[in-house]
C-alpha positions in Angstrom: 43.3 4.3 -0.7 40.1 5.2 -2.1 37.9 3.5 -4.7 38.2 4.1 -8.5 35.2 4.9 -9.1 34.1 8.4 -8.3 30.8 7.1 -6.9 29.8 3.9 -5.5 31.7 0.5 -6.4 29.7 -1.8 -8.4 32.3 -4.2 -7.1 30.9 -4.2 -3.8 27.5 -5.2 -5.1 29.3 -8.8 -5.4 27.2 -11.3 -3.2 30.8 -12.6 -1.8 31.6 -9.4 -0.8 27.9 -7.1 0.4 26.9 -8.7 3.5 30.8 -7.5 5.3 30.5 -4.1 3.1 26.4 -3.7 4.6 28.0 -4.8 8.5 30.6 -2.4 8.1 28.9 0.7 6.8 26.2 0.4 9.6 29.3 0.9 12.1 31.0 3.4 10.5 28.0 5.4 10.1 27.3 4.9 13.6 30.6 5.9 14.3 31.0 9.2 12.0 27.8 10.4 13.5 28.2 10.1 17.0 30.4 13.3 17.4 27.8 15.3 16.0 24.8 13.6 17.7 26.0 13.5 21.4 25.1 14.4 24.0 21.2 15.3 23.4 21.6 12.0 20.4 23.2 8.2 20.4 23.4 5.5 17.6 22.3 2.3 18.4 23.0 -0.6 16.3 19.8 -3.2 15.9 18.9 -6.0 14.3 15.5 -7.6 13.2 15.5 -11.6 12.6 13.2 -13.8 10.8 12.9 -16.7 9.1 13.9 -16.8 5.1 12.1 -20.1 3.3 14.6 -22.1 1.4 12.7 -21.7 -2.0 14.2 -17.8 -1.7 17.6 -18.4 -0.6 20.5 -16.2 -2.4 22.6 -19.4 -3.2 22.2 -20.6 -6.5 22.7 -24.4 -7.7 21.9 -25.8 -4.2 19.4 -28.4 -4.6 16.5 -28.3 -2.4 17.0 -32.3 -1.2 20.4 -33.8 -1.8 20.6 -37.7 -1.0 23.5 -38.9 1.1 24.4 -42.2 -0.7 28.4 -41.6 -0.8 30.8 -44.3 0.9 31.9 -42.4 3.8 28.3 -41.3 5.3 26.8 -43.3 7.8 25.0 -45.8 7.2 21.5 -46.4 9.2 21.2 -49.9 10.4 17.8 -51.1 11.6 18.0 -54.4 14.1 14.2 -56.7 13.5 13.1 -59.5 14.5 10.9 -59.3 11.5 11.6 -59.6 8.5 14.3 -57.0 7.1 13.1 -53.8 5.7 14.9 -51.7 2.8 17.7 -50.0 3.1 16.6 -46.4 3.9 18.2 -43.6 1.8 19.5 -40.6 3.2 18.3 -37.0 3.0 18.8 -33.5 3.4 15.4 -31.6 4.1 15.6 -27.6 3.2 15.2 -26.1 6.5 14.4 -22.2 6.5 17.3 -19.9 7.0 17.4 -17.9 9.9 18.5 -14.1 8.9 19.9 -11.2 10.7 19.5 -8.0 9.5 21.2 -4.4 11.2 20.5 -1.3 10.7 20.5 1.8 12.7 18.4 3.9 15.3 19.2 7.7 16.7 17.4 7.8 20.0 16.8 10.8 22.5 19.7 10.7 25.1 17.3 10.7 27.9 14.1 9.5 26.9 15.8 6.8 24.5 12.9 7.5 22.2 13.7 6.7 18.8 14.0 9.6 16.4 15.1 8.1 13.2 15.6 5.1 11.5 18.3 4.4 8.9 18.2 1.2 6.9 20.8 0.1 4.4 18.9 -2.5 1.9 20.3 -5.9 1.6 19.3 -8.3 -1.6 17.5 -10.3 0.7 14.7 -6.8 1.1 14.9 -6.1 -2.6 14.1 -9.5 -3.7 10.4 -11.1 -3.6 9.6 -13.3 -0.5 10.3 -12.9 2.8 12.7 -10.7 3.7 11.0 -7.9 1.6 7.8 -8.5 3.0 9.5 -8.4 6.6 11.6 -5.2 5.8 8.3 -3.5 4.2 6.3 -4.6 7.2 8.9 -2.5 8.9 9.0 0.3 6.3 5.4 0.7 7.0 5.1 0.7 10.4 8.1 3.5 10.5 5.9 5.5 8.0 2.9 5.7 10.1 4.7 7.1 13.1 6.6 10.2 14.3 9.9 8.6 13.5 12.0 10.1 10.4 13.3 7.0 8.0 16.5 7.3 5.9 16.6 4.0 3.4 20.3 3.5 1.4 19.9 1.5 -1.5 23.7 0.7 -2.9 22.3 -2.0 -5.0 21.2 -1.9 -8.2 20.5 -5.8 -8.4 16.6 -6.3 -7.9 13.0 -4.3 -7.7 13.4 -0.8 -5.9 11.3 0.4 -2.8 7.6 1.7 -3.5 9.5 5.4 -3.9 6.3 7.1 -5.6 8.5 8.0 -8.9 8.7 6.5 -12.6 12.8 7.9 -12.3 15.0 5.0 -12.6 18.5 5.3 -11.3 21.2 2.6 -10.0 20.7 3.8 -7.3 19.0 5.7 -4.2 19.0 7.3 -0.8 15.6 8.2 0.1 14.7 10.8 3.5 11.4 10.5 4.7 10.7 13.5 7.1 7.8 12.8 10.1 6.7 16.5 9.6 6.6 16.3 5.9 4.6 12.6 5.0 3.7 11.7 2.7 6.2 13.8 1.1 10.2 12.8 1.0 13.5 13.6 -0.2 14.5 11.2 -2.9 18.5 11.2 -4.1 18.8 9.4 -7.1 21.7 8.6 -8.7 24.0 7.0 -11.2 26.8 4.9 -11.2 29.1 7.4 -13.2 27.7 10.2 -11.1 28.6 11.4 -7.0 27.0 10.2 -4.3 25.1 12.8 -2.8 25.6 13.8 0.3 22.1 14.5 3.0 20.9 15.6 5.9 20.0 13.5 8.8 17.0 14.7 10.6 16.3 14.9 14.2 13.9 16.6 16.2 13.1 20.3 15.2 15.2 23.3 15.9 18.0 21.1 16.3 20.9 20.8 13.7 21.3 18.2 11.1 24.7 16.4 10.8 25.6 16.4 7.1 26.0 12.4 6.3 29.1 12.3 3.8 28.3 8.7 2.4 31.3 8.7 -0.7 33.9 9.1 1.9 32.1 6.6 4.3 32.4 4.4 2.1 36.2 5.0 0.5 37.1 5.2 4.0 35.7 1.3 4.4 37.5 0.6 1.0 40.7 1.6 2.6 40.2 -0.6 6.2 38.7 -3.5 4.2 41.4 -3.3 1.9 39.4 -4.1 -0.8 42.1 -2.6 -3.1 43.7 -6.0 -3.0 41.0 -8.0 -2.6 39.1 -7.4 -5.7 39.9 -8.3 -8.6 38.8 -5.4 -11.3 39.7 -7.8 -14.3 36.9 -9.8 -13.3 33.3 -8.7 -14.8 31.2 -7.1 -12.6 27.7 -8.6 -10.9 24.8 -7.5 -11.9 26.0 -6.8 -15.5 26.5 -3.6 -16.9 25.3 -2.2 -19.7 27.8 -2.2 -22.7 28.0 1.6 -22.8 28.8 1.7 -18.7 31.1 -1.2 -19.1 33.2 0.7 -21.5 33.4 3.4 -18.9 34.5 1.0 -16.5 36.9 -0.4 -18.3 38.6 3.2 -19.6 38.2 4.0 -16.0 40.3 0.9 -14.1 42.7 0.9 -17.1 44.8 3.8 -15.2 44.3 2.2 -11.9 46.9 0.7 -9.9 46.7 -0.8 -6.5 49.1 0.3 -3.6 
């Protein structure tokens, strides 16, 4: 079954829940694509690593050194012939987090030459430190080339892509033609409104596959089963404002899971 919500799900903004909604979304667009896209066109599924610093890790209330000095950790015994030294305490240094991020390349059947990019945005590129300075690294470097970029922001959590607008929406799917730089197509929208659906551009003269993201994504809702697994009582994260969460609220009141 489909969302409740005629647009996106604010409950899939939950950090429990966006990194399988993000892995999933890359596949299935992969997948809903390829019928259009082959045989001149092929998805292929990357993925860009780095290292994240512990000072801007996602997890909240972590400490950044914890000190082992319960019962049942090991002890560490030091054998002299001197005299005996202190007993050492034991610690937990913050180590950098190594992170893996997909997204999503169309390349030339028989040149493999990559003709667009699309990136879904994760917290991790929204949020200041490294993983936005690595994804904007990338943005960049996409922007000054003959590749086309398509950038999905679901999130509303954080500070938006340099978009080259004052609008503020919840949320946005941005299309940056090659052919057209520095000008792009910029879908903004709300969380009580559609998600609109785009064009996916390839090389010229040849015809754009119409990306369908709303039932992309109620089609994940329905494999996922996210139906049961959420829990719509619960509030959602990032807030809402008082006048959406009345919305919401009038909205999941008729809802029933099945």
């Amino acid at each position: 079954m489909p969302s409740p919500f005629p647009g996106m799900d604010p409950y899939l903004e939950n950090s429990e829940i966006w990194p399988e909604v993000h892995s999933r979304l890359i596949v299935a667009i992969a997948d809903r694509l390829a019928p259009a896209l082959h045989p001149n066109y092929y998805a292929a599924i990357e993925k860009r690593t780095y290292l994240d610093p512990p000072e801007d890790s996602v997890l909240i209330g972590i400490p950044d050194v914890s000190i082992g000095s319960h019962a049942s950790e090991p002890k560490v015994e030091i054998r002299t012939t001197a005299a005996t030294l202190p007993q050492a305490e034991i610690v937990t240094l913050p180590l950098p987090e190594e992170v893996t991020e997909r997204y999503l390349e169309i390349r030339d059947t028989q040149t493999s030459t990559v003709i667009t990019v699309i990136e879904i945005l994760s917290p991790k590129n929204k949020r200041t430190g490294e993983g936005r300075t690595a994804y904007l690294r990338k943005r960049q470097q996409v922007l000054t080339t003959q590749t086309h970029l398509v950038e999905i922001d679901l999130l509303r959590g954080q500070t938006p892509m340099p978009l080259g607008t004052q609008t503020k929406t919840d949320y946005r799917i941005l299309v940056s033609r090659s052919n057209t730089r520095p000008q792009a197509e910029l879908y903004g929208f709300n969380l009580r409104q559609l998600v609109p659906n785009f064009h996916l551009p390839l090389k010229p003269g040849d015809t754009e596959p119409e990306i369908s993201l709303k039932a992309i994504l109620d089609d994940i809702y329905d494999r996922a089963g996210y139906s049961f697994r959420i829990d719509y009582q619960k509030p959602v994260k990032p807030a809402l404002s008082e006048e959406i969460q009345q919305w919401a609220m009038t909205l999941l009141n008729g809802y029933t899971k099945s």
